[in-house]
C-alpha positions as CSV (number, residue, x, y, z in Angstrom):
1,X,24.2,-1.8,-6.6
2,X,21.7,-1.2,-3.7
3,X,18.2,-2.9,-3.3
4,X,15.2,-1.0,-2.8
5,X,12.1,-2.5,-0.5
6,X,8.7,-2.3,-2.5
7,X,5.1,-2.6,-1.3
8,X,5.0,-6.4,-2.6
9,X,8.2,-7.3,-0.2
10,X,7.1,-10.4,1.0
11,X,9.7,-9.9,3.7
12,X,7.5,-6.8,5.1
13,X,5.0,-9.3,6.3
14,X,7.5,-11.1,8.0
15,X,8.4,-8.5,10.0
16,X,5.4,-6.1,10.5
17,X,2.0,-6.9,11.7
18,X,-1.2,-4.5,11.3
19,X,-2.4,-1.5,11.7
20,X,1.7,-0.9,10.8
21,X,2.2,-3.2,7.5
22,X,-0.5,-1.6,5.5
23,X,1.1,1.9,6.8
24,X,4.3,1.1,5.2
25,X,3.5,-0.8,2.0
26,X,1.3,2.7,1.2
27,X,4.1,5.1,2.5
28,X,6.8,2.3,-0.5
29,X,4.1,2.7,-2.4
30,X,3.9,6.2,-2.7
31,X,7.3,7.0,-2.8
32,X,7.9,4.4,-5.5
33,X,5.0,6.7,-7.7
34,X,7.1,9.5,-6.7
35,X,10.3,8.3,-7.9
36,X,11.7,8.7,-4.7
37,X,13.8,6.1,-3.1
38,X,15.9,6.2,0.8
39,X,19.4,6.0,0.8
40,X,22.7,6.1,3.4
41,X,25.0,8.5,2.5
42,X,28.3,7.7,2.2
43,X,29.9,7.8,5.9
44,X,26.4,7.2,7.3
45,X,26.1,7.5,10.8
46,X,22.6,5.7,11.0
47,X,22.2,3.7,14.2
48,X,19.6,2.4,16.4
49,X,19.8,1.9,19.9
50,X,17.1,0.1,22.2
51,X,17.0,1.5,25.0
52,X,14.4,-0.7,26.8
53,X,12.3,-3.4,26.3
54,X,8.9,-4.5,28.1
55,X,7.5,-8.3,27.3
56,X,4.2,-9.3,28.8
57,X,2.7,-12.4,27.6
58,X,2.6,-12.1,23.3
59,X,2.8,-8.4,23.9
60,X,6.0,-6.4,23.7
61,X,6.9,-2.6,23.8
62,X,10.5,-0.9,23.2
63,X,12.0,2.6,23.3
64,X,14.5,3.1,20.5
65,X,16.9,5.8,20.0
66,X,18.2,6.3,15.8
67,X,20.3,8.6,14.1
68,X,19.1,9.1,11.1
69,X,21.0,10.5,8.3
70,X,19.7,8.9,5.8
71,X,18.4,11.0,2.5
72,X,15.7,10.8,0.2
73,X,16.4,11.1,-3.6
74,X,14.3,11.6,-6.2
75,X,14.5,9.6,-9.9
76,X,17.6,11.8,-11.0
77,X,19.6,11.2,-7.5
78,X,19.1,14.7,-5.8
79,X,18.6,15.0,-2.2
80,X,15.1,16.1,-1.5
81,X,15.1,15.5,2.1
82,X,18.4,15.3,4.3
83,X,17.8,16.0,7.5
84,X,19.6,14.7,9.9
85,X,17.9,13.9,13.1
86,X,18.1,11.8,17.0
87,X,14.1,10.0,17.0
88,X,13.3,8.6,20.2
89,X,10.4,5.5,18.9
90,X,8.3,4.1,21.0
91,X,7.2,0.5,19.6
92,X,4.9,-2.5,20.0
93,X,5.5,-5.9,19.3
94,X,3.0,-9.1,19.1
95,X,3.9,-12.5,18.8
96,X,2.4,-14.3,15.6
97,X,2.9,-17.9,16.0
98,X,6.9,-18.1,16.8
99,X,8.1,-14.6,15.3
100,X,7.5,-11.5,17.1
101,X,6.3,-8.5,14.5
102,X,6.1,-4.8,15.4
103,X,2.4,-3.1,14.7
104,X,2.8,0.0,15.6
105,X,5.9,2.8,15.6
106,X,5.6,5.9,17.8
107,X,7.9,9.0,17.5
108,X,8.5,10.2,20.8
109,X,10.7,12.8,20.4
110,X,12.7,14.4,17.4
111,X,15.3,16.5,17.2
112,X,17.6,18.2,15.0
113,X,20.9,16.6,15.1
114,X,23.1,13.7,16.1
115,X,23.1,14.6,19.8
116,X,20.9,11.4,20.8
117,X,17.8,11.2,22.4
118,X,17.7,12.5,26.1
119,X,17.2,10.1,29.3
């Protein structure tokens, strides 16, 4: 069995602050009219890896580094999208009361590959 994150998550709030929530309860949204759902595949190699972090005040900021393997399946189970890639993100952070919440994700760099992301 595997769970699948919808649009109403209640956990998404918890986690993301706007412009970014909205961006990814229409991007569930969407894929969830579409049929389409994210998976690992089996052996998944999907990582992240911070690669520094900035904290001034309630503001934050990160680089990330992810290998992402993971696939996009439509209704019937076949692989629409598999491409394997190394993002470098660039991300903000604000602190809403106690809990820091990202609001905005930034692809740096992508490319093809596990290699990693450069520097």
């Amino acid at each position: 069995a595997f769970s699948v994150a919808t649009s109403a998550d209640p956990e998404l709030a918890q986690r993301a602050a706007e412009p970014l929530l909205s961006n990814v309860r229409d991007q569930l949204a969407t894929a969830s009219a579409l049929g389409q759902r994210t998976i690992s595949p089996p052996n998944s190699m999907y990582s992240h890896s911070i690669r520094e972090v900035s904290i001034d005040g309630g503001s934050a900021s990160l680089m990330d580094c992810t290998i992402d393997d993971q696939q996009v399946v439509d209704s019937g189970g076949r692989v629409i999208d598999g491409a394997v890639t190394s993002k470098l993100y660039r991300g903000s952070l604000r602190l809403d009361d106690a809990t820091w919440k990202v609001d905005n994700i930034t692809v740096v760099s992508n490319t093809e590959g596990i290699a990693g992301c450069a520097g």
